[in-house]
N, C-alpha and C positions, 0 to 999 in steps of 0.2 A: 392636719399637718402632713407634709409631703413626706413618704418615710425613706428614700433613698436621695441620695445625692448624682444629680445628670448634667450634663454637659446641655448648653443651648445655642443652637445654631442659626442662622437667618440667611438664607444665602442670596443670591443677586438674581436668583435667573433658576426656571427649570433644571436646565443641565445638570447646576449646581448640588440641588435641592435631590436629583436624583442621586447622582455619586455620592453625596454624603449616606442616602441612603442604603444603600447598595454596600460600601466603606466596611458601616456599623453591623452588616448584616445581622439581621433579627433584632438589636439591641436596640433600632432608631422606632423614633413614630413622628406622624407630621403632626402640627398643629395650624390648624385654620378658624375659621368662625363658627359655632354653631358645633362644636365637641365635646365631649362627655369626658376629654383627656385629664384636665386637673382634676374633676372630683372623684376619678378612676386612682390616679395618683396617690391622692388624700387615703383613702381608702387601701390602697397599699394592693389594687386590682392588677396595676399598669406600672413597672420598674426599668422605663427604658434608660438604658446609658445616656442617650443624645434623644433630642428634644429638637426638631428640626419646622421652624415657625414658616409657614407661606405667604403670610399678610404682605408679607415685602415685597412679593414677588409684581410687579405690572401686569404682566401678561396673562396674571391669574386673577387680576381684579376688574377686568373690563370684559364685557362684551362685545366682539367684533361684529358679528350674523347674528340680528335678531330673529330672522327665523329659527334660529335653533331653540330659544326659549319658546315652554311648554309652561303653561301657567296650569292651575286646575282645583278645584274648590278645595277643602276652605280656603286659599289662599287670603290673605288681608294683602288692601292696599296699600298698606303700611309698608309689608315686607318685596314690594311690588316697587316703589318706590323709593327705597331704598337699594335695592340691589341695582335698579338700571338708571337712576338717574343721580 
């Protein structure tokens, strides 16, 4: 069980996502894929006021420059093909 009560946010765009964070100073955390947030939460580790989700964001879900991606063992193909395609 979640032991405080927080505010959750989803904003449209970086910009967004930062002011809100910047707003709450110290009180916010992001949530994305692949976090340790809710069972930090559960756990009563992590009590942020606002709760500021990325998933929505576009710009933070696509790859523009594949050369920036850096692959390197173990990787699985799984998580390979998922992320870029």
């Amino acid at each position: 069980m979640i032991a405080s009560k927080f505010e959750f946010r989803s904003p449209k765009d970086v910009e967004e996502a930062v002011r809100l964070y910047r707003e709450f100073e110290g009180e916010a955390v992001y949530l994305s894929g692949g976090t340790d947030l809710v069972p930090r939460m559960k756990l009563g580790l992590e009590k942020p006021k606002v709760v500021i989700d990325l998933k929505r964001i576009a710009s933070l879900t696509t790859v523009e420059d594949l050369s920036l991606i850096h692959i390197s063992e173990p990787t699985r193909p799984l998580y390979i093909s998922y992320a870029v395609f």
